[in-house]
C-alpha positions in Angstrom: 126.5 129.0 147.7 124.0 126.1 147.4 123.8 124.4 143.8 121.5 126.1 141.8 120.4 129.2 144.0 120.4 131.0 140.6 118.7 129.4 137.9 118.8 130.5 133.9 115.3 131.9 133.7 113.5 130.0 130.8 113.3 132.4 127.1 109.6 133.6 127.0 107.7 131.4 124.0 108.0 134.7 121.4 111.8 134.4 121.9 112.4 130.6 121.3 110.1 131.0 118.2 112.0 133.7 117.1 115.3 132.4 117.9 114.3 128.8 116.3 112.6 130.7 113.3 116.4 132.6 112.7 118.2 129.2 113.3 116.3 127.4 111.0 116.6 130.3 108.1 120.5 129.9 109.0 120.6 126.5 107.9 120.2 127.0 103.9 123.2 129.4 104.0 125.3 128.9 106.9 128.6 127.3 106.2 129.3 126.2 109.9 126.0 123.4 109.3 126.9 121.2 112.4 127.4 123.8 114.8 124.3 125.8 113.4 122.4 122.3 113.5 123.4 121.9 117.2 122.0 124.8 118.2 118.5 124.2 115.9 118.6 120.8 117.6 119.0 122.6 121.3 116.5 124.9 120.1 114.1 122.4 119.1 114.4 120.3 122.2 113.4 123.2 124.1 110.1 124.1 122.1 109.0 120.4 122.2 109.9 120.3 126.2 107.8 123.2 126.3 104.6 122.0 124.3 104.6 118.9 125.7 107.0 118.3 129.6 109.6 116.4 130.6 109.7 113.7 132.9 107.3 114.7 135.9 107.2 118.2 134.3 103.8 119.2 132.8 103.1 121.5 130.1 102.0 124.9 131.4 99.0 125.3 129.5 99.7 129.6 129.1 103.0 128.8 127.7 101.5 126.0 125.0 99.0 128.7 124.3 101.1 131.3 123.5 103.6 129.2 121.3 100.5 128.3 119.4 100.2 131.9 118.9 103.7 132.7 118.2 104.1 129.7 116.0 101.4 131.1 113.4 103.5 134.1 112.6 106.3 135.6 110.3 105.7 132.3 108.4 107.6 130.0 111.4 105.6 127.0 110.1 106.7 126.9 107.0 110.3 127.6 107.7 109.9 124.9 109.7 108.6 122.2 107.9 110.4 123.3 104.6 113.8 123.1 106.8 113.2 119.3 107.8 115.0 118.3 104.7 118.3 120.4 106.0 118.0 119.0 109.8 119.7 115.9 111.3 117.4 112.6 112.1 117.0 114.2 115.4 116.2 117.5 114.0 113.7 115.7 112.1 112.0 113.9 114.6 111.6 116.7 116.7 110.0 118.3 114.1 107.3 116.2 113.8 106.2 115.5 117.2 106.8 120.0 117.8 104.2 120.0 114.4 101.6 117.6 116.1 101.7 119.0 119.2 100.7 122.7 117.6 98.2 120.7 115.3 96.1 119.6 118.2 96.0 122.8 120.3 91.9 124.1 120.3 91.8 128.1 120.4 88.6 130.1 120.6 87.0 126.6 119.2 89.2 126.0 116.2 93.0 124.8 115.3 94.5 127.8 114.1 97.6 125.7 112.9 95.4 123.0 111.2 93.6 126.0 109.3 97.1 127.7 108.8 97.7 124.6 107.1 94.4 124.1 105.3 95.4 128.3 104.0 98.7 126.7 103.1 98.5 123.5 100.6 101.7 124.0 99.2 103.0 122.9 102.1 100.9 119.7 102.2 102.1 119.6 98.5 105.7 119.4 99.6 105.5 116.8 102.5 104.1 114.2 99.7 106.6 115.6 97.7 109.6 114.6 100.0 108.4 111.2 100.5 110.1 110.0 97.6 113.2 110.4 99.6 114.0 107.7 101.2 115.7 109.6 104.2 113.0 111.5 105.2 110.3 109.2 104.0 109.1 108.2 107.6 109.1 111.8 108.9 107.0 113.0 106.4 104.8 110.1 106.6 104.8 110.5 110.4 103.4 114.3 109.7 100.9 113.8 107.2 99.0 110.9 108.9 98.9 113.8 111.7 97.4 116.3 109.5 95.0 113.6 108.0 93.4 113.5 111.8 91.7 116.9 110.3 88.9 116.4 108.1 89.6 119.5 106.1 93.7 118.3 104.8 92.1 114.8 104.2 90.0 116.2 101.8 92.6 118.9 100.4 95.0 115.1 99.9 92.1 113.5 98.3 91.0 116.1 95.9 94.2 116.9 94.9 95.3 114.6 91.6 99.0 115.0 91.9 99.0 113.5 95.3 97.1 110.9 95.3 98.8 109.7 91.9 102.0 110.2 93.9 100.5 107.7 96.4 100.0 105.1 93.8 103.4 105.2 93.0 104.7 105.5 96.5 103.1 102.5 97.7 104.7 100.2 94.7 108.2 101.5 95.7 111.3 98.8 95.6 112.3 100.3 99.3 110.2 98.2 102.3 110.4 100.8 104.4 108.9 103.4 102.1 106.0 101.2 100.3 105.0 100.3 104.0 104.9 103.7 105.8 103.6 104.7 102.3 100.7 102.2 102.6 100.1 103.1 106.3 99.9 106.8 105.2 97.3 105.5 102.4 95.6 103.6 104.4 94.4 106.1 106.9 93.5 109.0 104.2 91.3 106.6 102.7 89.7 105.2 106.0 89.7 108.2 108.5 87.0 110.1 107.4 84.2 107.7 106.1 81.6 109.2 105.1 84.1 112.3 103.2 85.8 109.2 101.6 82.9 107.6 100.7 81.6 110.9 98.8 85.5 110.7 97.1 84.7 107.5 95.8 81.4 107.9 94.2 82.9 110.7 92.5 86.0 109.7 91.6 85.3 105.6 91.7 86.8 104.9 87.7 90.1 107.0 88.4 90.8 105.7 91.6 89.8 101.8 91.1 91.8 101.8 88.2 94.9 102.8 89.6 93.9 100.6 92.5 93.6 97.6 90.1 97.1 98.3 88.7 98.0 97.7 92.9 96.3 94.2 92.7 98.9 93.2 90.0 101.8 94.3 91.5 104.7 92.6 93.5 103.5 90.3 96.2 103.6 92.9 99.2 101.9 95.3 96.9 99.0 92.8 96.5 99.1 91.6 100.4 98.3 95.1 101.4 96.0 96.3 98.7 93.8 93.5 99.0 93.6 94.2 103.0 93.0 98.0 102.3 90.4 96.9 99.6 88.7 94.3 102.2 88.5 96.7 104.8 87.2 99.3 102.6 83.9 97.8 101.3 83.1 96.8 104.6 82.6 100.8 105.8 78.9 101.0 105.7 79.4 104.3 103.9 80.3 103.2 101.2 77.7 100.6 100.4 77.1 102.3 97.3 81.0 102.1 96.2 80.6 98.3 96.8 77.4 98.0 94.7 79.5 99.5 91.8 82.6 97.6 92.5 80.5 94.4 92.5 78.9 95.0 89.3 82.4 95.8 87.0 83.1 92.6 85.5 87.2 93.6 85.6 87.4 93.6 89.3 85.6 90.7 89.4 88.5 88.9 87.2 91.0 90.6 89.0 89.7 89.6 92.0 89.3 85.9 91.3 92.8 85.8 89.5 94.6 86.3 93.2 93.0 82.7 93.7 96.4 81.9 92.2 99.1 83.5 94.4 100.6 80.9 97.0 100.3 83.2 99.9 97.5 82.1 102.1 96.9 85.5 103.6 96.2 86.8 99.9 94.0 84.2 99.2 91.8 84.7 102.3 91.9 88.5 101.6 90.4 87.7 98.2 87.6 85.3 99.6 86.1 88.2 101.5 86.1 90.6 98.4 84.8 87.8 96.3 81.7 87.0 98.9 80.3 90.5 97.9 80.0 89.5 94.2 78.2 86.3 95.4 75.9 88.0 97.7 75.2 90.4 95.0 71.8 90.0 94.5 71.6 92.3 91.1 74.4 91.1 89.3 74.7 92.3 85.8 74.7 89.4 82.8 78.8 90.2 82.2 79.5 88.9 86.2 76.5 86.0 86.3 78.5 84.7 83.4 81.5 84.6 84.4 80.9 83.0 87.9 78.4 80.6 86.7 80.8 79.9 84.1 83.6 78.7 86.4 80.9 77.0 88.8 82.7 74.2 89.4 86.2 75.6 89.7 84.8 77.3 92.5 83.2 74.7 93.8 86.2 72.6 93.8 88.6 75.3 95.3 86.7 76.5 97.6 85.9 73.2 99.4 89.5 72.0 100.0 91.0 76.2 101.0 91.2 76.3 104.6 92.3 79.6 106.1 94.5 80.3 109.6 93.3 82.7 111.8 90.2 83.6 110.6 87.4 81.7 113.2 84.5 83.4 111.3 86.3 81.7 107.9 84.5 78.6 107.7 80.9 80.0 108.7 81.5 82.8 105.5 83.1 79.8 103.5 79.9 77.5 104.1 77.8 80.9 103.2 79.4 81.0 99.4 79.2 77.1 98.8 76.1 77.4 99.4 75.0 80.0 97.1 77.2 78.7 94.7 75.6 75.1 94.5 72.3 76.6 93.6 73.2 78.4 90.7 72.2 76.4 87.3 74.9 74.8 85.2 73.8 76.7 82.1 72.8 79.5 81.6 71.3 81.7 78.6 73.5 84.6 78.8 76.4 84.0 76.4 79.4 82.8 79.0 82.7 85.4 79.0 86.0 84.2 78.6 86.3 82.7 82.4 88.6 83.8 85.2 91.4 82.2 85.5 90.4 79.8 88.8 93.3 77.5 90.0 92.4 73.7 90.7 91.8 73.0 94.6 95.2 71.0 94.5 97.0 73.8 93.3 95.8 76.4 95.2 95.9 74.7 98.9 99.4 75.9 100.7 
């Protein structure tokens, strides 16, 4: 009889969800957990095969539509994603690439699992929730920066207090591994969506800048990245009117200037292009003239001799602020602050 005459014919979609869906359930009270995460492993293997081929195999596009279906009932998704802390790391991983697959399936013009999900927060709530476990830390990160492709979870992540404030913490955390795929998670909440963000911001600007100031102060990684998210931020045209406000709060402005001090070069440059905006600030209040008049020719000093790497547009910008700097008066009326602390040139060069 020639090999494979008779082949196993594949389990209809409805059958692997509902045999995955029973697995899954198994796995909180089964006592044989290896052999019943085997088969949820076998199981999942076959779903993702399904959604997305294998090798020169291609999706049928009936069969991904009718696991789309399938997936949105009896509650599979969230036995699903609430068993991810209960699989293996391949359990896991599979997992996450089955949940962006559904994600980004279009039905009669919407995602039913992205507004499944949207219907659902608690279980956006508990994916945050699980990142402070450093085992499954990546996963979730992995799904959430997947669900913050839709506009609609970004803004339910935004809006929601607990888990931002969870993301302030997060990002701080002793493990590398965790602060970074914390910060990645972070960084694409808060840049995705520009114009929603922007909106965020205005709203919520004193909250969330002064818990972002708290990441400025941190540990050195903390304060590389920050500064880079902080950069990148006020240079979204969206949020021109975040930047006005940032520029005018004299706190940021001492922050800002204060991480003239840290050795690392990368920092420093980071800094240098959040600082230009208070220069180029053409309404700045008497609290910020003050203080940057004030330390005129710290400035001066530091700036002339700080050369950054990798930056080609560095010295252009650089020759930009000296400029602007060297025409500003050497007195002034307004009552000078207690100035920023501004490192001498020497000092600060690495």
């Amino acid at each position: 009889m020639p090999k494979g005459l008779f082949k196993t014919a594949k389990p209809k979609p409805a059958d692997l969800v509902r045999a995955l869906r029973g697995c899954l359930s198994n796995l909180e009270r089964d006592a044989r957990v290896e052999k019943t995460q085997e088969e949820c492993n076998k199981l999942l293997r076959e779903v993702k095969t399904a959604l997305f081929g294998e090798g020169d195999m291609e999706p049928v596009p009936e069969t991904v539509y009718c696991l789309t279906q399938e997936a949105l009932k009896d509650e599979f998704l969230r036995v699903l994603i609430l068993s991810i802390p209960r699989l293996d790391l391949e359990g896991r991983i599979n997992s996450s690439r089955i949940l962006a697959g559904l994600q980004r399936q279009k039905v009669d013009g919407d995602f039913p699992v992205v507004r499944y999900l949207e219907m659902s927060p608690g279980i956006l709530d508990f994916l945050v929730a699980i990142y402070e476990r450093t085992e499954l830390a990546l996963i979730s990160g992995t799904i959430l920066r997947e669900c913050i492709r839709s506009k609609r979870l970004a803004s339910y992540l935004l809006y929601s207090q607990s888990d931002l404030e969870r993301f302030f913490s997060y990002v701080d955390v002793a493990n590398f591994d965790v602060a970074s795929d914390a910060f990645a998670t972070f960084e694409e909440l808060l840049t995705r969506h520009e114009e929603m963000v922007a909106q965020f911001l205005q709203v919520k600007h004193t909250w969330f800048f002064e818990r972002f100031n708290n990441l400025l102060q941190s540990k050195y990684i903390t304060k590389r990245q920050a500064i880079q998210l902080l950069r990148r931020m006020l240079q979204i045209p969206a949020n021109d009117a975040v930047k006005q406000r940032y520029v005018s709060d004299a706190n940021n402005l001492m922050i800002i200037m204060n991480l003239f001090r840290e050795a690392s070069k990368s920092i420093n440059t980071e800094a240098f292009h959040v600082f230009r905006a208070f220069v180029a600030n053409e309404n700045k209040p008497p609290e910020i003239a003050s203080i940057l008049y004030s330390n005129r020719d710290k400035l001066l000093s530091f700036f002339s001799s700080f050369v950054a790497s990798d930056d080609p547009r560095f010295d252009e910008d650089k020759a930009e602020v000296l400029s602007e700097i060297r025409k500003w008066p050497e007195r002034i009326i307004t009552a000078p602050l207690a100035p920023a602390a501004v490192p001498r040139a020497a000092s600060a060069v690495v």
